[in-house]
N, C-alpha and C positions, 0 to 999 in steps of 0.2 A: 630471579625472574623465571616462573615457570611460562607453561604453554600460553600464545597468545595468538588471534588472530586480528586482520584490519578488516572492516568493516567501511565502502563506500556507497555516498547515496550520491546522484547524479542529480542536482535539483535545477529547477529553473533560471535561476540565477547565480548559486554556489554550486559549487561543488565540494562535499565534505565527507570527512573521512574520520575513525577514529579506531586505536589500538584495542582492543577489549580480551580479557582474561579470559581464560575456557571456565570459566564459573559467573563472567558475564558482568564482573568488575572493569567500570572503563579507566581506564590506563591513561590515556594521553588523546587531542581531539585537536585538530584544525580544521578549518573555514578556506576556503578561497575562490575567488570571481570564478564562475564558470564561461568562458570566452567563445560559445558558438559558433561566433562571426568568424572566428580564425581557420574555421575544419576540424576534422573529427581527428588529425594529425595532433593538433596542439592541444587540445583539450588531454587526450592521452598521456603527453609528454606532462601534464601538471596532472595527472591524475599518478602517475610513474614517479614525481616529484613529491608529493602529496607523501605517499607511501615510506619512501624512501625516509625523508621526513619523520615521519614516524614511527619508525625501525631505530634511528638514531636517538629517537628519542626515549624508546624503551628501553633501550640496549641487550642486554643477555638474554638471552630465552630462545626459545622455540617457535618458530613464525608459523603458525598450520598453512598460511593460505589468506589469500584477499577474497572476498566477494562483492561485489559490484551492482548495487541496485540503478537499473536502467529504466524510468519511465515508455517502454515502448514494447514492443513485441520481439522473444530474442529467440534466434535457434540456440537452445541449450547445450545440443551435442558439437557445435560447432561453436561455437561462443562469438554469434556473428548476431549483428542488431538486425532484424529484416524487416521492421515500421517501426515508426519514433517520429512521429508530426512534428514534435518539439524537438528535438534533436537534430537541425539541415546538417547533410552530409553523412550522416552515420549507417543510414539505411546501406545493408550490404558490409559494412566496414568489420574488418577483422579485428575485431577489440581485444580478444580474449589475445589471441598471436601477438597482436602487437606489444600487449604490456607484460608478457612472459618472457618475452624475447628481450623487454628490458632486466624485469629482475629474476626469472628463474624462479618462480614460484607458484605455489598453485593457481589456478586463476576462475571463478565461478562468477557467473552472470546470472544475473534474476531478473525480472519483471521486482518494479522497486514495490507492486500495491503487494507481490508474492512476497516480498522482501518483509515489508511490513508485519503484513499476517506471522508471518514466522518469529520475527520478532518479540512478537506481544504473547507469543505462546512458548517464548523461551523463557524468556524474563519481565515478559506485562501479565495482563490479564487474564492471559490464557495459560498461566506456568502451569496449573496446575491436571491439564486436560492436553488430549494429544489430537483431539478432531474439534475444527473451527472453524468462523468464516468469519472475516473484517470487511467489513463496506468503508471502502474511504472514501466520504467526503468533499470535494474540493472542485475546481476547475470542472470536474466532469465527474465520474465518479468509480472509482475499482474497487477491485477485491481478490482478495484471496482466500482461496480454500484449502487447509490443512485435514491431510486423513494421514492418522496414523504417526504425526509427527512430521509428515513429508508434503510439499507442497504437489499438489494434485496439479499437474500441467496440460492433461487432453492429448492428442494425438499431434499436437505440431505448437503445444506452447500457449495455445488461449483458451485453455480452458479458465474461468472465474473471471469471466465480465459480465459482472452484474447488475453491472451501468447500462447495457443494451439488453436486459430482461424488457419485453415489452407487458406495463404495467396498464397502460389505456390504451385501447384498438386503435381510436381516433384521437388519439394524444399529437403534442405538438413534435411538429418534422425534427429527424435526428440526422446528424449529419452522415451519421452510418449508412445513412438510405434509408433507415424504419422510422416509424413514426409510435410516440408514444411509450421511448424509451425513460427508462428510471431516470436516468441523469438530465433529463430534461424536464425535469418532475421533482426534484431535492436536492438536487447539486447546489455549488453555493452562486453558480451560475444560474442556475434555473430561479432561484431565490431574487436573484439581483433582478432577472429579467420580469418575472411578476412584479417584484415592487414600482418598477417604469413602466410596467402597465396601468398599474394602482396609481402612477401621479404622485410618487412618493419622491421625483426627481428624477433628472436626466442622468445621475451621476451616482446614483443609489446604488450600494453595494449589500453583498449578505449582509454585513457586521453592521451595515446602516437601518434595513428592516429591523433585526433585532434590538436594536437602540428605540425603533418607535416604540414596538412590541414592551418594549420593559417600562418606556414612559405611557403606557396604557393605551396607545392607539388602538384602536380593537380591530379594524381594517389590517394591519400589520399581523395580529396575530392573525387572522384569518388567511396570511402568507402560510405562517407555520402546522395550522392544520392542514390545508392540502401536499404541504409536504409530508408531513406525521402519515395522509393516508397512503402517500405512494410507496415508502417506506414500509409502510405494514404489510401491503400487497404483498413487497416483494420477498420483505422477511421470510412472509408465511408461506409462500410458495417453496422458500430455500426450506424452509421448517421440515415442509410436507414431500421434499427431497431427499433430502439428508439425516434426518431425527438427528442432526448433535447436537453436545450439552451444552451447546455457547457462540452468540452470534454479538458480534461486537461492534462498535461504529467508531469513526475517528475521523477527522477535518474540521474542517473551521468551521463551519454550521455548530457546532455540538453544544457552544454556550449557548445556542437556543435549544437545549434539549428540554429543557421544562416547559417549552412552547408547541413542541412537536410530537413529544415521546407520550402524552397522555392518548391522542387520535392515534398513534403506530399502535399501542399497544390493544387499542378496541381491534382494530383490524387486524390483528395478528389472532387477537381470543376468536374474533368474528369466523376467521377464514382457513383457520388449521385446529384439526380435530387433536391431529397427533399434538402439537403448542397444550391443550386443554389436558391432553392424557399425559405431557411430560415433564419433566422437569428444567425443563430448558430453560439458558437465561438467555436475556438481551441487555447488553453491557455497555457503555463507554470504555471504549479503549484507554490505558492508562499513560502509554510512550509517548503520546501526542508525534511531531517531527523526526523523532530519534528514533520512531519503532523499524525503519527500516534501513538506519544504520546498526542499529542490532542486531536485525535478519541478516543483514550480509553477512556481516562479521560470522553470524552462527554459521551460515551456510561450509564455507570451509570443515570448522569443527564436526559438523554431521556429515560433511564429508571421508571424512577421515576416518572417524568412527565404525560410519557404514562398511569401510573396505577394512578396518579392524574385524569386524565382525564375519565379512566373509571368509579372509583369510584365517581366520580361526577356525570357520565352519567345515572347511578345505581339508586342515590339519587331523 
């Protein structure tokens, strides 16, 4: 067994982890409850369990380092979570301390949507390109932006929320305080909440719009174009930001992509010169859930790497 590192994503109701090869071959993978309710104490001690777990179950090799995708906002240099709505008790919690102090190993924290993005550009859709951006879809909506191979973090960890680009002035209220943010406009949440405007049921979910949408309701698709347009907007603003080669999508919306993606992409031709003049794609992400237990997992590996390379530079 050569080099390998673990890879965890922190999800809403699992928490999952798995061993992955420095060439990006998964090795070994378990699932387990994620417990909340207990404190950010216990969740750590099966996240330390997890690990451990999966060490034993690799057995020989070389462990580079855990990485730890966190849905929320993290101080990187400290490896402390400082917002995580969905996480009670974590906000402030010494994550990174605590689970080194179990196993003595490296310990790297990510935003899980940065997670992702890196993922998909190690081993998904983006392997072959080193500047990206992933919009994930879901509950709300995030992203990450990769320059250079490295995740682009901002001056204190939020840079790439692309969810609170505001796409309509007078758009609907965002919880953020702004109004007429993207995720209130193409999330699978925002989706759900038009349909129970449309009378499409009290109980209507994304995956239920898109179910009318396929059985020809034409009111249903007319969900999916105003999503296609908010989308486009904001694409092409990232377009007419960034010029990179490759802009990618991922969440549970995406089987409605042939409902959405014909209006995104008028709007994208409509609204970026630079889109007309480049070569630029806009993609389906290909890892679906797993893309950012492969971000983490990489995270370590280009850690390591990275301080290979200084220490070389030194020499």
């Amino acid at each position: 067994m050569g080099v390998y590192s673990i890879g965890v994503d922190l999800g809403g109701t699992n928490l999952r982890a798995a061993a992955v090869g420095s060439n990006g071959q998964l090795l070994h993978r378990i699932s387990v409850p994620a417990v909340y309710s207990a404190g950010p104490e216990h969740v750590v001690g099966d996240i330390v369990g997890a690990i451990r777990s999966l060490r034993a179950e690799v057995g020989s090799g070389t462990l580079r380092g855990v990485g730890i995708g966190v849905p929320g906002f993290i101080d990187i240099d400290n490896g402390i979570v400082i917002g995580a709505a969905n996480l009670p008790g974590f906000e402030g919690f010494p994550v990174r301390t605590e689970i080194q102090r179990s196993l003595g190993t490296t310990i790297i924290l990510e935003n899980d949507a940065n997670a992702a993005a890196l993922g998909e550009m190690w081993i998904g859709a983006g392997k072959n390109v080193k500047d990206l951006i992933l919009i994930t879809l879901g509950t709300g909506i995030g992203g990450g932006i990769v320059v250079d191979g490295k995740i682009l973090h901002g001056v204190h960890g939020m840079a790439g929320e692309i969810g609170h680009m505001t796409i309509f002035p007078d758009g609907n209220p965002c919880g953020c305080g702004n109004c007429g943010c993207l995720e209130k406009h193409a999330s699978a949440t925002a989706i759900a909440a038009i349909g129970r405007m449309m009378h499409f049921g009290p109980d209507i979910t994304s995956a239920g719009v898109h179910k009318l949408a396929l059985e020809g309701n034409e009111r249903a698709k007319l969900v999916f174009v105003s999503v296609g347009r908010a989308l486009g907007i904001a694409i092409a603003n990232l377009i007419n930001l960034f010029n990179f080669p490759l802009y990618l999508l991922s969440g549970g919306p995406l089987p409605a992509w042939d409902f959405f993606a014909p209006t995104m992409m008028e709007e994208v031709c409509k609204r970026s010169f630079t889109f007309q003049r480049s070569q630029a794609r806009i993609e389906r992400a290909v890892l679906g859930a797993d893309a950012g237990l492969f971000g983490a997992a990489y995270l370590p590996l280009q850690h390591n790497s990275m301080q290979e390379i200084a220490i070389s530079a030194v020499r």
